[in-house]
ROKETOR-423456 format. One record per residue: x, z, y of N, C-alpha, C in turn; residue in three letters. Coordinates in steps of 0.001 Angstrom, whole numbers, plus 500000, padded with zeros to 6 digits. Layout:
     nx     nz     ny    cax    caz    cay     cx     cz     cy res
      X      Z      Y      X      Z      Y      X      Z      Y ALA
...
//
This chain:
     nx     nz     ny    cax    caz    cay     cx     cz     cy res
 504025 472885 504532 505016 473968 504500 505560 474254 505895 UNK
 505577 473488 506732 506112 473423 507752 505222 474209 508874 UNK
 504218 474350 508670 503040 475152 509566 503055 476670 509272 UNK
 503837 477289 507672 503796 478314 507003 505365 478819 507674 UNK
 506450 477789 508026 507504 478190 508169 507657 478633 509987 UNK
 506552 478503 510693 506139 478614 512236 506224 480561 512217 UNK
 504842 480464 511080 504355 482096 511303 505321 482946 510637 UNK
 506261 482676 510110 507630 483079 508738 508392 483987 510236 UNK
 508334 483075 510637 509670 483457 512153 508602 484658 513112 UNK
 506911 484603 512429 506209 485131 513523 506014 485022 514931 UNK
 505872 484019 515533 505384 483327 516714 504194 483289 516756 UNK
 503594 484485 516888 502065 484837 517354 501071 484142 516870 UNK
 499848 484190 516931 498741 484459 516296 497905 482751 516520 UNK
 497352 481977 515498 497021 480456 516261 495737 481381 515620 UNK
 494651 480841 516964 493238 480713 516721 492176 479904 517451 UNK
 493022 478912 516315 492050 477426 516558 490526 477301 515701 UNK
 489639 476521 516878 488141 476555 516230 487971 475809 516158 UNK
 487300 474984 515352 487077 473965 514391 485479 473600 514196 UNK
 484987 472374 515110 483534 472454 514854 483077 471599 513711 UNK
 482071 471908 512960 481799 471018 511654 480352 469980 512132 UNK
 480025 469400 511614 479167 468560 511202 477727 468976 511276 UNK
 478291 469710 510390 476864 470363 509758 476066 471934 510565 UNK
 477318 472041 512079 476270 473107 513036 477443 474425 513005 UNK
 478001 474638 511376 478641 475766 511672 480332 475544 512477 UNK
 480867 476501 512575 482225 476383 513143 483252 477361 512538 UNK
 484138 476797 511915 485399 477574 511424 486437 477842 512706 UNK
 486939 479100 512794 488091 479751 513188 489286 479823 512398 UNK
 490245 479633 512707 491512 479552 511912 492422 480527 512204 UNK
 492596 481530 511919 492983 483407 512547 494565 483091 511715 UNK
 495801 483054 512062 496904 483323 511255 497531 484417 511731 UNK
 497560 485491 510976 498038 486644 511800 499275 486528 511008 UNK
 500306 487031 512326 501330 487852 511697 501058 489133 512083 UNK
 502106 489812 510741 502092 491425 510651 500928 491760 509674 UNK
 500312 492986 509473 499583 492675 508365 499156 493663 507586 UNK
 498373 494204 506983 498149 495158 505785 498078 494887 504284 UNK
 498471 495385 503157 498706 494624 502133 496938 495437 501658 UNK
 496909 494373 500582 495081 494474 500135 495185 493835 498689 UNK
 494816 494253 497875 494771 494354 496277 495521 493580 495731 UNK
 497260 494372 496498 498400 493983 495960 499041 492859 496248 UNK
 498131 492247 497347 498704 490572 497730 498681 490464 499517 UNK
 500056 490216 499465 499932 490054 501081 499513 488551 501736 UNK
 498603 488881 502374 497637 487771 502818 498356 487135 504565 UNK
 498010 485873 504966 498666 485373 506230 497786 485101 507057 UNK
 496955 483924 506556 495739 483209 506800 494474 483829 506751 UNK
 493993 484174 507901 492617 484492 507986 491292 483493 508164 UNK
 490729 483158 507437 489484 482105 507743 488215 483093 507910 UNK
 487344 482925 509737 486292 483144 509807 485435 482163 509667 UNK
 484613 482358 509038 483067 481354 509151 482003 482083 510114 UNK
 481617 481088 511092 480287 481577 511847 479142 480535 511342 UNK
 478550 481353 510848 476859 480387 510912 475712 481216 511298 UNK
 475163 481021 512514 473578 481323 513115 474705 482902 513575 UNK
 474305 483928 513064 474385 485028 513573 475749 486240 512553 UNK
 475991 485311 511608 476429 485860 510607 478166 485096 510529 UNK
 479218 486226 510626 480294 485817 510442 481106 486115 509075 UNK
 482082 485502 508305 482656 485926 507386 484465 485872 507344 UNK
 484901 486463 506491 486674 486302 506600 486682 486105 505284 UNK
 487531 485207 505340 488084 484570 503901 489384 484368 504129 UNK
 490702 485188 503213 491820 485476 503423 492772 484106 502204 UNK
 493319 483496 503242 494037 482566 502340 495908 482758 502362 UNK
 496023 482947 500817 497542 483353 501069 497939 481778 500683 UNK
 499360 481736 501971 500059 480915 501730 501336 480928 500448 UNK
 502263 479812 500321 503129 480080 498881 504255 480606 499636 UNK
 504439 480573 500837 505390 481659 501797 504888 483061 501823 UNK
 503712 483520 501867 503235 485015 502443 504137 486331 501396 UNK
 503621 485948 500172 504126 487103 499474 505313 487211 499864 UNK
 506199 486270 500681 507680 486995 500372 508040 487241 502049 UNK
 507375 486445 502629 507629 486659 504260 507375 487798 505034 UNK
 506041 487584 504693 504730 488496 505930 505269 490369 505319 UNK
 504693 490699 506263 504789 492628 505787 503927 492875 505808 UNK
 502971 492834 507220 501968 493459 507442 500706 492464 508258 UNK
 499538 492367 507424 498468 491457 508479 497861 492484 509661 UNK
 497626 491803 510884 496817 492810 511904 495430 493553 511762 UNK
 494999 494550 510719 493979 495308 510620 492787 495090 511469 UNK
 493788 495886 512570 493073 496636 513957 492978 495021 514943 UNK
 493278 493732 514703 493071 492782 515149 491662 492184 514396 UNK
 491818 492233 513202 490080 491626 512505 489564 492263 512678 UNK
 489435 493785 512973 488074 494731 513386 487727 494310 514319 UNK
 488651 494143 515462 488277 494052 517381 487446 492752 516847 UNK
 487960 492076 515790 487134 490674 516158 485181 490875 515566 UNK
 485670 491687 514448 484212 491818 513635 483223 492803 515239 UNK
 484038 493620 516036 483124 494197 517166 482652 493607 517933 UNK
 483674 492421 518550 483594 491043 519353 482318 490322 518997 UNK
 482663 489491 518236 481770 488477 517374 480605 489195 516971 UNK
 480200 490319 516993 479152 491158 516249 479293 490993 514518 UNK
 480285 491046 514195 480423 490337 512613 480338 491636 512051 UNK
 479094 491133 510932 479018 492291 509508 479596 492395 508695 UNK
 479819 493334 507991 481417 493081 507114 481360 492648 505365 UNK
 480711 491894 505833 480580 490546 504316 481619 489657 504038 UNK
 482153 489771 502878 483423 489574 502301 483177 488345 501508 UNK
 482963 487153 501425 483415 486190 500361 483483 484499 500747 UNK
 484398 484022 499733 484408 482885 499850 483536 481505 500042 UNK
 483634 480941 501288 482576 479651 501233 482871 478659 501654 UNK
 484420 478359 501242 484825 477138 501692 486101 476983 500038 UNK
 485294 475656 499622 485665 475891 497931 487326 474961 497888 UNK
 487565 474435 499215 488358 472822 499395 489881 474342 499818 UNK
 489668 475342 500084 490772 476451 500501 491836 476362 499154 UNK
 492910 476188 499401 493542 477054 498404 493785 478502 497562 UNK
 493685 478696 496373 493964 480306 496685 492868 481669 497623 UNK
 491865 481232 497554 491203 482305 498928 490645 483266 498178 UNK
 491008 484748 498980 490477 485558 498275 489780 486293 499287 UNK
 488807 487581 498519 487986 487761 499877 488691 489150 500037 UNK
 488201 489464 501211 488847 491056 501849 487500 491967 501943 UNK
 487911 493226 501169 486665 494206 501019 487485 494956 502099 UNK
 486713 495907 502941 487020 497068 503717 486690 498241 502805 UNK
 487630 499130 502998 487624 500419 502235 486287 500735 502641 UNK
 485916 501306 501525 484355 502069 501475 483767 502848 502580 UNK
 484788 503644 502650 484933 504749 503631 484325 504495 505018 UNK
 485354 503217 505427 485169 502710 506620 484114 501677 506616 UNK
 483288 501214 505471 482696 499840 506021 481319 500292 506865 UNK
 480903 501882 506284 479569 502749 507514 479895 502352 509106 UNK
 481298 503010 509560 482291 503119 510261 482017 501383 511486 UNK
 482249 500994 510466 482431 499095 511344 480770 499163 511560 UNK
 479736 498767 510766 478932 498806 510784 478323 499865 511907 UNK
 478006 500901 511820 478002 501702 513946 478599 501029 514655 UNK
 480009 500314 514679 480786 500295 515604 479962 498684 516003 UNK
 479210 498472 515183 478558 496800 515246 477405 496721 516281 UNK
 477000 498351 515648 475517 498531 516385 476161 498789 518066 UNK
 477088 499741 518037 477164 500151 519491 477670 499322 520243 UNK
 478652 498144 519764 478903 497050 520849 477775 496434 520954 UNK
 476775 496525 520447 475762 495299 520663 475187 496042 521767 UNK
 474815 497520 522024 474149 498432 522530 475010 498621 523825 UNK
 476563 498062 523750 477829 498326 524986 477967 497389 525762 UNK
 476885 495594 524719 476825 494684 525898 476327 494508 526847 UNK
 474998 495196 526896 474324 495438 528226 475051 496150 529666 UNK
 475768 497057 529402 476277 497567 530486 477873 497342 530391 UNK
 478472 496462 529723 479506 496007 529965 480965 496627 530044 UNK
 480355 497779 528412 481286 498733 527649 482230 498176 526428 UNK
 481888 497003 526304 482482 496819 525027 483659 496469 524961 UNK
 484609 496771 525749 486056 496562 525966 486536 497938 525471 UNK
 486023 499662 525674 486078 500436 524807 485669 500801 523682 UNK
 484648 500144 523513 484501 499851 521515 485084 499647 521151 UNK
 485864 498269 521181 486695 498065 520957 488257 498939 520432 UNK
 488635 499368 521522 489662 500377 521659 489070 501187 520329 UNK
 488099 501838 520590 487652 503520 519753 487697 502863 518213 UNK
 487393 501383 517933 487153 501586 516435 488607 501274 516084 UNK
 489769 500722 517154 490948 500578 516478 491633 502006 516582 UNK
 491089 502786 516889 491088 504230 516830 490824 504611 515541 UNK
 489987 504430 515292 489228 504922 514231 490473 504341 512756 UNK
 490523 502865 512844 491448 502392 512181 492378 503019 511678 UNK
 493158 503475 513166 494353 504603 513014 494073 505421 512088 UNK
 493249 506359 512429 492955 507960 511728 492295 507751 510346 UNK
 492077 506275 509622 492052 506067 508578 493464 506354 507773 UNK
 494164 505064 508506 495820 504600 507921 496084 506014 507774 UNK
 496591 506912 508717 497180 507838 508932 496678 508543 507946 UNK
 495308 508990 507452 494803 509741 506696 495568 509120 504737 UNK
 495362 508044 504857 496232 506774 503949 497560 507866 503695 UNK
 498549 507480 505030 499508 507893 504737 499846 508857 503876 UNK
 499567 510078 504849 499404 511704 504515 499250 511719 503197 UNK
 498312 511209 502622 497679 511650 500862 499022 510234 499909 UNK
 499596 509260 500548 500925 508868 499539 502030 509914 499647 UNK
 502014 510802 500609 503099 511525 501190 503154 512371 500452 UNK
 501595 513284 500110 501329 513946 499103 501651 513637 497746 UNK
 501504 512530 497409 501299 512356 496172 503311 511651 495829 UNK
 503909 511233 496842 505261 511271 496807 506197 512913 496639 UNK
 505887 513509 497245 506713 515070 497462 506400 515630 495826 UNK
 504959 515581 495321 504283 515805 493932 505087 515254 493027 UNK
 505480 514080 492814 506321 513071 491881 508186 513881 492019 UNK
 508379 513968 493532 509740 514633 493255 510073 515993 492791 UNK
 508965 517057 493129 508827 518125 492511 509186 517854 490478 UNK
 508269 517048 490320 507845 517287 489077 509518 516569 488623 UNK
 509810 515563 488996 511263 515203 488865 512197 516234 488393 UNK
 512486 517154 490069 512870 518388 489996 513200 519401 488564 UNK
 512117 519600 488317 511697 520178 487351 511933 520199 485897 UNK
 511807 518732 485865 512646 517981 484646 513969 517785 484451 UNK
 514303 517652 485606 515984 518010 485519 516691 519289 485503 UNK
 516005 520452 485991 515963 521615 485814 515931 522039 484261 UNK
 514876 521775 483475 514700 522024 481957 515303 521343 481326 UNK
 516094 520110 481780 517048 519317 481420 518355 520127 481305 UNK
 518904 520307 482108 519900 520957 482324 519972 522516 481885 UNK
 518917 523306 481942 518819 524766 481104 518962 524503 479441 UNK
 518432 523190 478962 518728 522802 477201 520031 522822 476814 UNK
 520739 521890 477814 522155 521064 477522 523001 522488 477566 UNK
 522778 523731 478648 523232 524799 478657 523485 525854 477391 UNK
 522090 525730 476847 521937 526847 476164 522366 525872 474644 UNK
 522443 525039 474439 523016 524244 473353 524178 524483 473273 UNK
 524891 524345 474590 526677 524731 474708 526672 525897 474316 UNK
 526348 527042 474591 526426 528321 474465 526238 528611 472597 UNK
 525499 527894 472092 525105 527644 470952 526292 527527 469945 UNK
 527139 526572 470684 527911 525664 469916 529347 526700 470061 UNK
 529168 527138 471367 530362 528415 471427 530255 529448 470624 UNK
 529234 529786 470085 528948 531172 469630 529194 530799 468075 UNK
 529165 529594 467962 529637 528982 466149 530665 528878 466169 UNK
 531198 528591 467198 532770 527971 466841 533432 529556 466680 UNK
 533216 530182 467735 533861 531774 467604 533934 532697 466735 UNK
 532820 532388 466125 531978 532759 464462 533094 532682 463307 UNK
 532856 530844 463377 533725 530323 462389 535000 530686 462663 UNK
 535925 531151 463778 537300 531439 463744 537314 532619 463107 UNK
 536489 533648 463631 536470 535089 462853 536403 535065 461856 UNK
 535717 534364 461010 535484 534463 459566 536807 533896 459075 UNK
 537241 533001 459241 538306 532407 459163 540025 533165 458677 UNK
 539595 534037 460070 540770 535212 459967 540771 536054 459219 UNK
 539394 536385 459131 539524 537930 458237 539646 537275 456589 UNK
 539437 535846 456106 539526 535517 455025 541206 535594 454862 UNK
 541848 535006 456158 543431 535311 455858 543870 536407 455598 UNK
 543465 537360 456570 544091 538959 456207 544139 539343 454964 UNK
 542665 539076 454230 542224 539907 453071 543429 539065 451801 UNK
 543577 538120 451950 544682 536440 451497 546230 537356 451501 UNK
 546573 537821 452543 547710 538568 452996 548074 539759 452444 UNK
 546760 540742 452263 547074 542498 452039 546836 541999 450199 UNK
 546405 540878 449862 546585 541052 448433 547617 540678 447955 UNK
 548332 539739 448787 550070 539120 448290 551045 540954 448799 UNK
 550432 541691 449262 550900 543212 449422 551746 543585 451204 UNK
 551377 542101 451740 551954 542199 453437 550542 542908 453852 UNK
 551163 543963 455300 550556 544705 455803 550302 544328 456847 UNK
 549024 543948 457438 548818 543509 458969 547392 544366 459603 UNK
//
């Protein structure tokens, strides 16, 4: 708990590597900050490298859901451009707590994948410090695109709100009006039953 209560306060990023036995080597990625991903906010990033092939396996701590806000996106891409990592999502370390895997939106996984080919194509001439940059670019004009369409679909929800309180309030109206037009009714009738009550006892009104 005490390693979970370090990144709580957010004191930057540990990425310790870890050599195994058996040839491969684990990375230990703890980001603070963060993107939320099928409803669970994640802390712990685990890469696996073996031969040529890297993976992320996202382990939430029993602190994350209530601490963390946001994991660094545009920090695991730079790394998948870095590392040349393909964007293969699943678990292979069974001793993890809790690990779940991280899919990249559809959209974007073409997106990483170019951006894989052209750093490999940017190491020769010693470009890949703007790959870098361009796909956390790219990142952006995803989110942003993200945004825009909740924004949409927020303004949509208050309209329709709107609306309902509008036809809300035209019912409750025309009900009153309802209830006035009876009551006024019933007094008239009321009266003229007295008069007619009156001119037969022989008073004149």
């Amino acid at each position: 708990m005490e390693r979970w209560k370090k990144y709580r306060r957010g004191e930057g990023i540990d990425l310790g590597k870890e050599r195994r036995g058996d040839g491969t080597a684990v990375y230990h990625v703890c980001v603070v900050g963060g993107t939320k991903l099928s409803s669970v906010l994640f802390s712990n990033v685990v890469l696996f490298s073996f031969c040529d092939f890297f993976f992320f396996v996202l382990v939430v701590s029993p602190a994350s859901s209530f601490y963390l806000k946001r994991v660094s996106a545009s920090l695991l891409l730079f790394l998948f451009i870095t590392q040349y990592a393909p964007p293969f999502f699943f678990s292979v370390n069974a001793q993890i707590p809790r690990a779940y895997i991280f899919f990249v939106p559809c959209q974007f996984f073409f997106l990483v994948k170019e951006r894989v080919r052209e750093r490999r194509r940017a190491a020769q001439d010693g470009s890949e410090r703007e790959c870098g940059v361009e796909a956390g670019r790219l990142w952006e004009r995803w989110r942003e695109k993200k945004r825009k369409r909740r924004r949409r679909r927020k303004k949509k929800k208050k309209r329709k709100r709107k609306r309902k309180r509008k036809r809300k309030r035209k019912r409750k109206r025309k009900r009153k009006r309802k209830r006035k037009r009876k009551r006024k009714r019933k007094r008239k009738r009321k009266k003229g039953i007295y008069s007619i009550y009156l001119l037969s006892r022989g008073f004149h009104c």
